[in-house]
C-alpha angles and dihedrals in degrees: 000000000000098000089050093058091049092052089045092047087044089052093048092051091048091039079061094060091045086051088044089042097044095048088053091051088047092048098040094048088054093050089054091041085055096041095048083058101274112140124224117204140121098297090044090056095049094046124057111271114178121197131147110293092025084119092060095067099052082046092049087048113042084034083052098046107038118006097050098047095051100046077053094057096038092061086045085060100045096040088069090056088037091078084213118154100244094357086120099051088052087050100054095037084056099046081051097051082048099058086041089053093055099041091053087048094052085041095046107086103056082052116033099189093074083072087089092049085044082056103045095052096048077065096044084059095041090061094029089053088049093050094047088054093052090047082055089059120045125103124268101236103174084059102048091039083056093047101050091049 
């Protein structure tokens, strides 16, 4: 089990740099659209308007709402049977951050400034989600040292 928490913590730091990446091909392929002439209101919003990095949005998206969450709860689940000291409580920081980071995705949009929140805690995953895999892996001293007596 422990090697599974530390996969599932692993996947949830690199899930952080698709969702980074995707949002900045998304971003980046719109700036170029507009600035090739495209137009970006109301009724282009509601139609379907294609331009490079329109694909990053629908990865940032679908990556954000589903896959994330459930690798996070996936890795709550597994830390109770991982017998880790504190495995839990990463796990469950991290499931938290998880839910915050969606919510402030859905909520977003009708505030705009949460968009730097949005971006901070996607941070605040990306090292918790590292911490949680090295705690994953380090050694278990107090075992061995028992073993070997």
């Amino acid at each position: 089990m422990r090697t599974t928490y530390r996969v599932l913590a692993w996947i949830l730091a690199v899930e952080v740099v698709v969702q980074a990446a995707a949002i900045a091909y998304a971003l980046f392929g719109l700036s170029a659209w507009i600035q090739g002439g495209g137009v970006l209101d109301a009724a282009s919003m509601e139609s379907e308007v294609y331009f490079d990095g329109v694909l990053g949005f629908m990865v940032h998206g679908i990556n954000g709402q589903i896959v994330v969450p459930v690798v996070a709860l996936a890795l709550l689940v597994v830390s109770f049977f991982a017998r880790l000291p504190r495995g839990v409580a990463y796990a469950a920081t991290l499931f938290g951050l998880v839910v915050l980071q969606v919510l402030l995705g859905m909520f977003g949009r009708g505030l705009p400034v949460l968009g730097m929140l949005h971006g901070a805690v996607a941070l605040g995953i990306l090292v918790t989600a590292i911490m949680s895999a090295r705690l994953a892996a380090a050694p278990r001293t107090a075992g061995r040292t028992a073993a070997m007596a």
